[in-house]
C-alpha positions as CSV (number, residue, x, y, z in Angstrom):
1,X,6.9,-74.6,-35.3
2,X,3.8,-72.7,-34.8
3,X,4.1,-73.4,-31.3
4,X,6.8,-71.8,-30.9
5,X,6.2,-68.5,-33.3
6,X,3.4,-68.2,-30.7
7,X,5.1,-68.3,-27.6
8,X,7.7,-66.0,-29.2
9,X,4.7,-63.8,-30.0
10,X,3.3,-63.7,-26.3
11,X,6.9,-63.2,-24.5
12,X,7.6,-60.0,-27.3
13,X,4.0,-58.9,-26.3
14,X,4.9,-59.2,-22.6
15,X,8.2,-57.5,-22.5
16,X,7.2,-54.5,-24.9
17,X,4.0,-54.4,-22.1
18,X,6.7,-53.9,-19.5
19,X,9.5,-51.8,-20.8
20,X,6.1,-49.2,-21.6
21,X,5.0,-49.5,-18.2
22,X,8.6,-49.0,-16.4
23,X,8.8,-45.8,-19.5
24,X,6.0,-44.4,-18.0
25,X,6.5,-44.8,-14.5
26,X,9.9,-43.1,-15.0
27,X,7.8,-40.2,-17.1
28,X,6.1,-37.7,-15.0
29,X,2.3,-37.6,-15.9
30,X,1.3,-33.8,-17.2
31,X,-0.5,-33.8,-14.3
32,X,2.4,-34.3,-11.5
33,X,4.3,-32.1,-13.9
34,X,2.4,-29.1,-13.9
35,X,1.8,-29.6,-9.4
36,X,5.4,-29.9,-9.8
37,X,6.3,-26.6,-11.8
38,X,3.6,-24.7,-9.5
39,X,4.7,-22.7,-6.8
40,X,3.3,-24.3,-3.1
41,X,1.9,-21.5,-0.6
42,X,4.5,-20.2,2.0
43,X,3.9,-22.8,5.3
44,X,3.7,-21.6,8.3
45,X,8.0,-21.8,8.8
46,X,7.2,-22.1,13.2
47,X,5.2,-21.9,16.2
48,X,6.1,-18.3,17.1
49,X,4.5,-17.5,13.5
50,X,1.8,-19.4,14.0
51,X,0.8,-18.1,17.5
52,X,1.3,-14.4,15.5
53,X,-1.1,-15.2,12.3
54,X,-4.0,-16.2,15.0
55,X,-3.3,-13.0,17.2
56,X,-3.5,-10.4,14.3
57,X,-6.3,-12.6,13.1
58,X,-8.1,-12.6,15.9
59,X,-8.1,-9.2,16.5
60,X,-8.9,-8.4,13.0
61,X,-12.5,-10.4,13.4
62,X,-12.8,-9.2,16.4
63,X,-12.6,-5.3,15.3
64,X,-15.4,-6.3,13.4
65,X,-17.9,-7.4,16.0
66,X,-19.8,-10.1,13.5
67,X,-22.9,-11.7,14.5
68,X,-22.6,-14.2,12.2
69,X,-19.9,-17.0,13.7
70,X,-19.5,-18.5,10.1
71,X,-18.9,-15.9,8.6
72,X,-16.5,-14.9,11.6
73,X,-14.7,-17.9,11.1
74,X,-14.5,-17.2,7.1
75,X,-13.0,-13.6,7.5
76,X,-10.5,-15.1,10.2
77,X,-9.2,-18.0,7.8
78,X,-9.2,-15.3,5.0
79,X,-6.9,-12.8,7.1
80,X,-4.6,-15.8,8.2
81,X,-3.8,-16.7,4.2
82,X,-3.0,-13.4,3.8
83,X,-1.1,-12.5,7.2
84,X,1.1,-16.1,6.4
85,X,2.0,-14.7,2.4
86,X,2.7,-10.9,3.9
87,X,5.1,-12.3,6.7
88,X,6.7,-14.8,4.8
89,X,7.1,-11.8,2.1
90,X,8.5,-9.5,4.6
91,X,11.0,-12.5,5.7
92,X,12.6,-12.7,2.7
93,X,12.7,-8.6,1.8
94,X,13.1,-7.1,5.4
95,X,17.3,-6.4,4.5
96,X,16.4,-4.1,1.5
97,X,13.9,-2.2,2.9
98,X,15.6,-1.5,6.0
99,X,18.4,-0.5,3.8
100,X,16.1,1.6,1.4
101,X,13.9,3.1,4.5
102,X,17.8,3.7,5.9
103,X,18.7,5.6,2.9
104,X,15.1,7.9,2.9
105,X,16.2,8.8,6.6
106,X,19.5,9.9,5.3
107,X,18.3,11.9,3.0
108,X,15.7,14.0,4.4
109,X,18.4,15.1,7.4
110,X,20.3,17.1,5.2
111,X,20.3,21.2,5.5
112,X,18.9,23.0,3.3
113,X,16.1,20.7,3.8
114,X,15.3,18.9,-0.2
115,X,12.4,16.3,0.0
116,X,13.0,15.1,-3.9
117,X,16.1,12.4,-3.2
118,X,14.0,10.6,-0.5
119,X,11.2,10.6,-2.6
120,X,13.1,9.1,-5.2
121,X,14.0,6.6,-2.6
122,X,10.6,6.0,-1.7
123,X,9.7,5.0,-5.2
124,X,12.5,2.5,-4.9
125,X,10.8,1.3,-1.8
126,X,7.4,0.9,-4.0
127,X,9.1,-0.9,-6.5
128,X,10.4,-3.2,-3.6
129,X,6.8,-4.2,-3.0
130,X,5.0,-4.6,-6.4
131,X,5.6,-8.7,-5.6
132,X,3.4,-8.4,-2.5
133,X,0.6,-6.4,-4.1
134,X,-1.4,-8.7,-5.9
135,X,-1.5,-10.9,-2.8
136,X,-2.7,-8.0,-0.8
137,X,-5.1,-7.3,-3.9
138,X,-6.3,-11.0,-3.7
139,X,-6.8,-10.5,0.2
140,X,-9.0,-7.4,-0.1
141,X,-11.2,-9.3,-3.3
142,X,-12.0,-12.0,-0.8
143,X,-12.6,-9.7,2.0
144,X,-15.2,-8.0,0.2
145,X,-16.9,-10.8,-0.5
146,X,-17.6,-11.5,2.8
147,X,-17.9,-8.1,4.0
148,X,-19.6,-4.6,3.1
149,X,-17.4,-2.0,1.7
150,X,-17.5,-0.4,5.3
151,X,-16.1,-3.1,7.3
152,X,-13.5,-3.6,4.6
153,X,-12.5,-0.1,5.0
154,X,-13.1,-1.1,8.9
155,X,-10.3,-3.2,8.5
156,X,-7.5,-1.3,6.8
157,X,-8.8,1.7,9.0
158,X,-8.1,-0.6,12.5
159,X,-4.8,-2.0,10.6
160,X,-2.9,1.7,10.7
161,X,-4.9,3.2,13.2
162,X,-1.5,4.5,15.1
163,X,-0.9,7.5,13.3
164,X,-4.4,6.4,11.6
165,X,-5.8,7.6,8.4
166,X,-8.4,9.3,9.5
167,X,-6.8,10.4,12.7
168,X,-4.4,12.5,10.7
169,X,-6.6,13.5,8.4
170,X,-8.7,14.9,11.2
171,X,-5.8,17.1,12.8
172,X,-4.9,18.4,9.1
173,X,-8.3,20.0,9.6
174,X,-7.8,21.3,12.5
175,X,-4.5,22.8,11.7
176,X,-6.2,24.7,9.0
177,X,-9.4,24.9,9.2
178,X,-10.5,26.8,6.4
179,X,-9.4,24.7,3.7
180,X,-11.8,24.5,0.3
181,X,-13.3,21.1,-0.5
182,X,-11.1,20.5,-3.5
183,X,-8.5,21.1,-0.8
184,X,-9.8,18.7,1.7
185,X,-9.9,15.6,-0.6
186,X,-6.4,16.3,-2.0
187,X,-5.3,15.7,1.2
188,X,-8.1,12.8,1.9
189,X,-6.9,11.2,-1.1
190,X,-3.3,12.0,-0.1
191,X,-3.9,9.9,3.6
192,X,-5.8,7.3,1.6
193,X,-2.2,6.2,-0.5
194,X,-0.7,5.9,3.3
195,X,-3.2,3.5,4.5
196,X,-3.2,1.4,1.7
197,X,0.4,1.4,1.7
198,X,0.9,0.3,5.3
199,X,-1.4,-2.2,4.8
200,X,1.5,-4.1,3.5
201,X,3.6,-4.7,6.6
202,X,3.0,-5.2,10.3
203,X,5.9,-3.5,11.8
204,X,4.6,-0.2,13.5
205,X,7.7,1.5,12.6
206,X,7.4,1.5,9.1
207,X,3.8,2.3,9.0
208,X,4.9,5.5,10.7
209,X,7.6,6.0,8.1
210,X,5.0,5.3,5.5
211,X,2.4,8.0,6.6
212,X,5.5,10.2,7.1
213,X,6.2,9.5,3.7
214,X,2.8,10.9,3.0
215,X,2.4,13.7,5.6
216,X,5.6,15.7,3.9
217,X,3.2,16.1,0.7
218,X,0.6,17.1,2.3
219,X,2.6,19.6,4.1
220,X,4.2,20.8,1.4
221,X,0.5,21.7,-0.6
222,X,-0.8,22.9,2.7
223,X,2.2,25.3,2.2
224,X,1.9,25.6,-1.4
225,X,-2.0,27.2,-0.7
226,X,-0.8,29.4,2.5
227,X,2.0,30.5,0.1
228,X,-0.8,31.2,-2.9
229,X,-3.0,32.8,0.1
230,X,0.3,35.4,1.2
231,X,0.8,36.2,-2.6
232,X,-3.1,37.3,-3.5
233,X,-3.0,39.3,0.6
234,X,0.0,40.7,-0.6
235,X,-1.3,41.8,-4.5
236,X,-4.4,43.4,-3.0
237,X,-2.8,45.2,0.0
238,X,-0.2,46.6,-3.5
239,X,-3.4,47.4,-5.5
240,X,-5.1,49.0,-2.0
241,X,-2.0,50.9,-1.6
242,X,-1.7,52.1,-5.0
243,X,-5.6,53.5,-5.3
244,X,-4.7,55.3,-2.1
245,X,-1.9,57.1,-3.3
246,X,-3.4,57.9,-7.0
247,X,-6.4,59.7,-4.4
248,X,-4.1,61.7,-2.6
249,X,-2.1,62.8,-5.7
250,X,-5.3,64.0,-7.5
251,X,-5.6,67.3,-5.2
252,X,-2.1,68.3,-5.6
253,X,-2.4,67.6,-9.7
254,X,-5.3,70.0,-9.8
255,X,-3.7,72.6,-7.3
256,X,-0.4,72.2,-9.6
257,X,-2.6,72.7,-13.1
258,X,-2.5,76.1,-14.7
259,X,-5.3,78.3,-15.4
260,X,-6.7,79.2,-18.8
């Protein structure tokens, strides 16, 4: 009897050991759970990519001209993560910004000229991008800690540099060359939104949209100032005008007065 209370014992010992062994191997752990629910870094999708990411890279490190082959290597890898999440980005968002970049165009060709509906547009366009921007921030966090400020600005200088930040920056001062310093680093500052902007695509044609973008405010408070500098020519040439003709009417007042 015993016997057999204890062998009825074991077997209930043995199959609860099972059935909580096959429970838990159907169970995910919290572990494989979590991996699971976590979103996995875009692959490179194909060769053509690939060959791409290591190009613009490449180039990027070489800009640079490091001595330091380590760190080289470092800064390459770094640019590569971030070149693989842009494209991939740009993959699956290229149809509505060509269609919002579309729409910008339309809008600035109408007569009378009125910049506000494509700028409206170009907030859309923005808006559009807000998913990429804390990769890009996460790019340039690990780029600076690799590199000085200067060849981090080095590197989003060489990344636009056809129209260029500083290129067009540079011919605004030469176009009006007597601009105030307050006045020079509106429009500094103004350049500055462009090349961090175009720092989030590769495709040459929208960089020059984006600086476009850009250049139309600065041409507009280029013309705000020429318009404030007409207005203050044009009060002092009335006040000028208006001393001159109080002068010559004093003589004919005093010829005109009567005599006591």
């Amino acid at each position: 009897m015993n016997g057999r209370f204890v062998n009825f014992g074991i077997m209930t010992l043995v199959a609860v050991g099972v059935a909580a062994r096959l429970h838990a191997a159907e169970r995910p752990s919290a572990d494989s759970a979590a991996a699971a629910a976590s979103p996995a870094a875009p692959a490179v999708s194909d060769d053509a990519m690939r060959t791409k990411i290591e190009q613009k890279a490449g180039r990027i490190v070489e800009s640079l001209k490091l001595d330091d082959a380590d760190k080289a290597a470092r800064v390459k890898s770094i640019a590569s993560d971030w070149l693989n999440v842009m494209l991939n980005w740009h993959k699956a968002h290229d149809a509505e910004l060509g269609r919002l970049w579309g729409d910008w165009n339309t809008a600035r060709s109408v007569v009378p000229k009125d910049e506000f509906p494509a700028e409206v547009i170009a907030h859309q366009i923005d808006d559009a991008y807000a998913s990429l921007k804390p990769a890009y921030a996460d790019y340039v966090k690990r780029l600076s800690a690799e590199l000085t400020e200067e060849q981090v600005d080095a590197v989003k200088e060489n990344w636009s540099r056809s129209p260029g930040m500083m290129r067009t920056y540079n011919a605004y001062l030469e176009i009006v060359p007597d601009l105030a310093a307050k006045d020079k680093e509106v429009i500094k500052g103004r350049m500055l939104m462009a090349r961090e902007a175009a720092m989030l695509t590769d495709s040459d044609r929208e960089i020059v949209a984006i600086y476009k973008r850009h250049k139309v405010k600065v041409e507009q408070y280029v013309g705000t100032l020429e318009w404030a500098k007409l207005h203050k020519a044009f009060a002092a040439r009335s006040k000028a005008q208006a001393g001159e003709k109080k002068q010559a009417d004093e003589p004919a007042k005093a010829t005109a007065a009567p005599g006591r």
